[in-house]
N, C-alpha and C positions, 0 to 999 in steps of 0.2 A: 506176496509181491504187492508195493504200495504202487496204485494208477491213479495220474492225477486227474479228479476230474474237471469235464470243460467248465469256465467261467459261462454262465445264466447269460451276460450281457458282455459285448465287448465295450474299452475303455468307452469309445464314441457315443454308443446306444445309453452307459451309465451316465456319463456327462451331460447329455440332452434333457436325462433327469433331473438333473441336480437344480436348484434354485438360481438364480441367475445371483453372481457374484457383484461383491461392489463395483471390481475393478472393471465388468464386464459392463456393467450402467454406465461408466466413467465413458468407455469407449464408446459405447451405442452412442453418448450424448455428443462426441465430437463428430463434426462432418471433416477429415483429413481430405478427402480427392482432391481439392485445389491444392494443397498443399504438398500431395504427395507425387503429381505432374512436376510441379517445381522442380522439386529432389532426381526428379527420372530424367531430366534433361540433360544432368550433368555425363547421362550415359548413351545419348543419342549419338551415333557414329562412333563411339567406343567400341574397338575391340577387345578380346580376353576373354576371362570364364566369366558368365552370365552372375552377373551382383543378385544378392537376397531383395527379396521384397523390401521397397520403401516406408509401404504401411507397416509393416509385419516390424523393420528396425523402428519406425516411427512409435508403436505401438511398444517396444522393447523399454524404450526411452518414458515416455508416460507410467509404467507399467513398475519402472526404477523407481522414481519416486513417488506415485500413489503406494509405492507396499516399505519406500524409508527403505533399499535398497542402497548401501555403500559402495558407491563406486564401480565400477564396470567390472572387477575380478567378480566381487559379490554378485554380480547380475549373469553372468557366465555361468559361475557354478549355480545359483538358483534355479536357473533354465535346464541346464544340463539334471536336476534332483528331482525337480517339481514340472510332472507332466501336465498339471491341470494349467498353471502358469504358460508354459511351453505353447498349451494349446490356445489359448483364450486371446495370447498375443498374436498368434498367426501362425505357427511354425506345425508341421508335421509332429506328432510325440517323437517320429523315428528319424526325424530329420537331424542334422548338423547342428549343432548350435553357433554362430558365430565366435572370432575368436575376440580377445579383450583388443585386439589392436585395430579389428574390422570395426568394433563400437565406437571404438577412439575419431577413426576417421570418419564415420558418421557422421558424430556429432559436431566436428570439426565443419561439414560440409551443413549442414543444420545452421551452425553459428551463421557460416558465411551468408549462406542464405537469408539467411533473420526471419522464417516464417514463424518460428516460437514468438517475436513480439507478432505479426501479423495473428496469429492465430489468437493471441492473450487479446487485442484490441478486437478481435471478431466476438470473443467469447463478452467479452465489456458491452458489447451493442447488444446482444441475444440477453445479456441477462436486464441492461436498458428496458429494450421492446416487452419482454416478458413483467418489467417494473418488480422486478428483486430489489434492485437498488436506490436508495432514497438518495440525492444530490442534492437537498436542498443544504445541505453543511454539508462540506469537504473537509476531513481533517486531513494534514500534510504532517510528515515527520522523516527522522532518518535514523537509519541505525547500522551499525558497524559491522563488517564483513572481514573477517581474518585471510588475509593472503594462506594459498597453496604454497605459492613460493616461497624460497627463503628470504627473509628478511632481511634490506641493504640499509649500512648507511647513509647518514642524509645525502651528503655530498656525494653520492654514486646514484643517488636517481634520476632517472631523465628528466629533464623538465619537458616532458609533450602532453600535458594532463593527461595520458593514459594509462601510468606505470602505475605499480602499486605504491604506497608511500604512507607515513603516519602519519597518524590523527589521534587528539586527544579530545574527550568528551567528559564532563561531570554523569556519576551515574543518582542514582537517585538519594544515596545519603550525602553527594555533593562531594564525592572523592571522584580524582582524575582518574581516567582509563585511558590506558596508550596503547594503538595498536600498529599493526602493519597488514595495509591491507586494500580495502576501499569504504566504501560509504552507499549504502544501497538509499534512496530517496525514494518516496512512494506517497501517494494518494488516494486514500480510500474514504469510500462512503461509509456515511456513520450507524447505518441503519443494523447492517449485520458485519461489516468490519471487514468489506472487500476492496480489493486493490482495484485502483482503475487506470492509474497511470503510473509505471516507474522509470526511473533514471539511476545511471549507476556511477561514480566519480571516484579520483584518488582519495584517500581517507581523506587528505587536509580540505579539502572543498568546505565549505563554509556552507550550514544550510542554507541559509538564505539564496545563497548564489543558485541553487538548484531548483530553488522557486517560482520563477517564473517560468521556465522552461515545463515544469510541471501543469503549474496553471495552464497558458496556453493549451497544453494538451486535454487538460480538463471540460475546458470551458466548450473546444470543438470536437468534443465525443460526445458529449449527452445530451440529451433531447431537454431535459429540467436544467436552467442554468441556475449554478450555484448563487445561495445569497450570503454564505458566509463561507469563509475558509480558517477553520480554526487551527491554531498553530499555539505552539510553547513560545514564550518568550528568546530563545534562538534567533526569530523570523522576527522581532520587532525594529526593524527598517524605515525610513521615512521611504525609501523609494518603493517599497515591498507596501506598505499603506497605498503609496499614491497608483500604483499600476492595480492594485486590485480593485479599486473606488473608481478611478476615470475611465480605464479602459476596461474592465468587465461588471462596472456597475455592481458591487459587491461588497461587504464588508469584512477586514481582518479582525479576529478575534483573537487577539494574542497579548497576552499580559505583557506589563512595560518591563523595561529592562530599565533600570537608571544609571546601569553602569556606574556605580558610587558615585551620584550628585549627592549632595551633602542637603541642597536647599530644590522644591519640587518650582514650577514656575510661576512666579509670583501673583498671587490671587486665586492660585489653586493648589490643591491637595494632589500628591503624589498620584493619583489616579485620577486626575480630570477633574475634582469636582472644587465647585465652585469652594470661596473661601467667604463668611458674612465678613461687614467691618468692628464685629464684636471679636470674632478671632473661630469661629465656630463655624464647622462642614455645614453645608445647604442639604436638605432632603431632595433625594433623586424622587421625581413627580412623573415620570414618562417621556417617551418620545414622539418626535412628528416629524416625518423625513427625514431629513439633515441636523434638526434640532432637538437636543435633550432642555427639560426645563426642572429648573429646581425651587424649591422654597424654604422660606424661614425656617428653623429647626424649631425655636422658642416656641412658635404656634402650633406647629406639628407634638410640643412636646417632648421634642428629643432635647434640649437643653433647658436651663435654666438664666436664660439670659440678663445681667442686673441691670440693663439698658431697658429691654421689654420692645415687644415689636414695634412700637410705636417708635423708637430711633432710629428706624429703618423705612419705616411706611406706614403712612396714615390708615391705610388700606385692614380691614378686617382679615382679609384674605394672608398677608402679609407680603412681605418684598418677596417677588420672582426675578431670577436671570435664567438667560436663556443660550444656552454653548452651541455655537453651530461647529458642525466636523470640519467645514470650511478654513474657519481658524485656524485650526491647529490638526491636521487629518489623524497626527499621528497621537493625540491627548485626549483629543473627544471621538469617541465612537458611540454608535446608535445600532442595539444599546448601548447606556453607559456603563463602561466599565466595573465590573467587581456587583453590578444590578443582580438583581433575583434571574432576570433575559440573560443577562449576560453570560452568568454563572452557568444557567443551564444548557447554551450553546457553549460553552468551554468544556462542559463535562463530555462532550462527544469528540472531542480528542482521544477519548480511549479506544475509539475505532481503530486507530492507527496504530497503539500498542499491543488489542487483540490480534489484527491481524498480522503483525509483525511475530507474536509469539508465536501464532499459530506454525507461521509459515519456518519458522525457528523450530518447537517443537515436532512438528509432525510431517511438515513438509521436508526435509531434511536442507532448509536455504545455508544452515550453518554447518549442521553434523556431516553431512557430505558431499561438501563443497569440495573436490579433487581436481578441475580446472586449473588452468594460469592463465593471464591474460586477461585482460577486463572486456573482452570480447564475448567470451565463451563465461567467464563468471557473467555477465547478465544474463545469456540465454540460462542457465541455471538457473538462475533470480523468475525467469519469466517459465520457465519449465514447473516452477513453485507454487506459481501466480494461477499460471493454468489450469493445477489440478486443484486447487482453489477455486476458482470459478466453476469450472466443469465439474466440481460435487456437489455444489448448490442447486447448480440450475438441474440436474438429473435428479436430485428429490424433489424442485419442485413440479419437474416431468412427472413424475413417479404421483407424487400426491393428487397433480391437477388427473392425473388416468384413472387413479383410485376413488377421488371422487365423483366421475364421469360415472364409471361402473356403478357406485353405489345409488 
């Protein structure tokens, strides 16, 4: 006769063993209680069968997309397979599991609420205070979100800017992409490629449009205010120049768009810089506040002028001019444009594409998106964002304890 014998440890006593999980760091690093007060209100003087825990769904929800979890069927049957899951989120191993349609409504109440943006702007200020995040360049970009729904006709969408609707964008060999859908806008620090502000729009929204509503939000979250805001050529706007320069004291760094001029504007080169009266670009010499200043090429050596500097200026030094941003906000920037400064603050625009792939790859912002409604597709967007910041600042939890001990 075969006797089974007893397990050493039961499930609980083996689990206390076990090394503390990512997803388990994830959760330790959020503080939910205010958030999950919110969610319980909705059940004050309700009657009926007593609702599951707030945390415990709150937790269910995080727990989806830190593990790239499809969709609520997937997260049903994951819980009801995986006891270690089951447990670490809140739930009893022997308890119920909710059903796909108790998750649905959840989330729904979640949306309405909008504590996913409150808690994404909480987690923005912790990783601030802790100084994870470098703001002195903000890069801004957008990028494309495919509708759940089906796809309408132009003439059958609503006009309330909230519906989903197409948008066409060049991708990077400069071939159109058309979708149906929205437009996710975001702003992240350049340092490690985090999000700190987003905004969600029908696909056709127009970057720029989405811009300042960003900025604002930028500029009254962080303790460092921003001194550049680097952007792609999309955002090159005279009114997008003038709101970031006068009212946040800051510079666009965003390459010109000439939208096929044929001819750059007269006495300067298609990027700002000055023109000699021999027909030859001036050397960029540095900046001073508001002023870029440049000089002769012929003396510098960059040309061979058959005039010679002396038809320019007596001067050894040779002919200087000097471009204030005043001029022209949108032609002269400081630095100038396409400079060695310049360059290297435009290279931090790939903040914005890391963490868009990121959140693309591994956060599941694209793979599964099962929402409708541009309501509920943000809180997605922000549910993304989340587990995004709350992985970072738990390793730098993590590291600052470990080096504490050592």
């Amino acid at each position: 006769m075969y006797i089974r014998q007893e397990n050493l440890f039961s499930f609980y006593d083996w689990f206390k063993m076990q090394a503390q999980s990512k997803l388990e760091m994830l959760l330790n690093t959020l503080d939910l209680e205010p958030y999950v007060k919110e969610l319980e209100k909705f059940y004050e003087n309700r009657k009926g069968p007593k609702p599951y825990s707030q945390e415990t769904m709150l937790n269910c929800l995080i727990a989806m997309r830190a593990e790239n979890i499809v969709g609520f069927t997937s997260l049903v049957k994951r819980l009801e397979h995986d006891p270690c899951l089951k447990y670490i989120v809140g739930f009893d191993i022997f308890d119920r599991v909710p059903s796909v349609a108790t998750f649905s409504r959840f989330f729904s109440k979640v949306t309405d609420t909008g504590i996913l943006g409150k808690l994404f702007d909480n987690l923005v200020n912790i990783a601030d205070e802790m100084d994870i995040i470098d703001t002195s360049a903000v890069s801004i970009d957008a990028t494309k979100l495919e509708a759940y729904e089906k796809s309408l006709p132009k003439k059958r969408i609503p006009l309330d800017g909230l519906s989903a609707d197409w948008g066409i964008k060049k991708d990077t060999d400069g071939n159109n992409i058309r979708w149906f859908g929205y437009k996710l806008h975001a702003a992240y620090e350049t340092k490690l490629g985090l999000p700190i502000s987003l905004a969600l729009s029908p696909a056709s929204l127009h970057d720029s449009q989405a811009a300042p509503d960003l900025i604002k939000d930028v500029h009254g979250k962080v303790k460092l205010k921003p001194e550049f805001y680097v952007m792609d050529s999309g955002y090159d706007t005279q009114a997008l120049y003038e709101l970031i320069r006068y009212t946040y004291q800051a510079q666009a760094v965003t390459p010109l768009n000439n939208r096929g001029a044929k001819q750059p504007k007269a006495g300067f080169s298609f990027n700002g810089t000055p023109i000699c009266s021999a027909g030859f670009e001036m050397v960029y010499w540095g900046s001073d506040k508001h002023t870029n200043k440049f000089r002769c090429p012929h003396i510098l050596g960059k040309c061979n002028c058959p005039f010679g500097s002396a038809w320019c200026s007596s001067s050894n030094y040779g002919m200087v001019v000097k471009t204030n941003i005043h001029d022209d906000i949108r032609l002269h920037t400081v630095p100038h444009r396409e400079s060695a400064n310049w360059n290297k603050i435009y290279n931090k625009r790939t903040g914005a594409e890391r963490g868009f792939g990121l959140l693309k790859e591994h956060l599941g912002l694209e793979s599964s998106l099962r929402v409708r409604g541009i309501a509920k597709v943000l809180a997605h967007t922000q549910l993304s964002a989340v587990i995004n910041l709350a992985a970072v600042i738990a390793v730098n939890i993590q590291d600052s304890e470990q080096q504490k001990a050592a």
